[in-house]
C-alpha positions in Angstrom: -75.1 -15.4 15.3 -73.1 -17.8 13.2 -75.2 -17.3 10.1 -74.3 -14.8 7.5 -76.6 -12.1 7.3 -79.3 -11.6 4.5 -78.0 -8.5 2.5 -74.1 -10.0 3.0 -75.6 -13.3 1.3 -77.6 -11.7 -1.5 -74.1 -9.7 -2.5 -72.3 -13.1 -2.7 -75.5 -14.5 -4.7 -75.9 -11.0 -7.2 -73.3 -8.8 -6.5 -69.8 -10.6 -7.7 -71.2 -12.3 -10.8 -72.8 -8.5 -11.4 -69.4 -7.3 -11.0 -67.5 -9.8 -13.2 -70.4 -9.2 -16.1 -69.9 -5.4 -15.8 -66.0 -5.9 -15.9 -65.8 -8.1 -19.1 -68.4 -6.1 -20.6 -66.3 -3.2 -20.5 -63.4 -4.9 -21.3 -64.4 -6.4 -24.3 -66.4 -2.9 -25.8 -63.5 -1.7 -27.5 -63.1 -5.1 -29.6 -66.9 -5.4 -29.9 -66.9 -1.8 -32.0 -63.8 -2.3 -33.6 -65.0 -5.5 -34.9 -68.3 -3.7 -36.0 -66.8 -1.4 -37.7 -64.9 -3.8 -39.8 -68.2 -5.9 -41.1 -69.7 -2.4 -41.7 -66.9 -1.2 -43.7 -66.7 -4.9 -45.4 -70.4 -4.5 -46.5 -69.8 -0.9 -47.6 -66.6 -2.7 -50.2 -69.2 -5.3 -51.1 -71.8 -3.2 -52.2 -69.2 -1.3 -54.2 -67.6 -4.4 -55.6 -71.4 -5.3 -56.2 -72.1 -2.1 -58.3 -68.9 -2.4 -60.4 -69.6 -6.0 -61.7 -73.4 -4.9 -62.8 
């Protein structure tokens, strides 16, 4: 009886780092696209810049 229980240790083992990826992961999605969104528009000005100089 004074053991932990399988499933109770397999949530401590998978469950909270699970957790803390899913939590950061959406935490951080709004700076992930804004970010992409910024090299894609500084590709779209270098291509332009590009064009002009030929």
């Amino acid at each position: 009886m004074g053991t932990m229980p399988e499933w109770t240790m397999l949530l401590a083992n998978v469950g909270f780092p699970s957790a803390v990826a899913l939590y950061l992961l959406f935490r951080f999605e709004k700076q992930i696209t804004a970010q992409t969104l910024a090299i894609e528009d500084l590709k779209r000005k270098l291509v332009t810049k590009n064009e002009e100089d030929e």
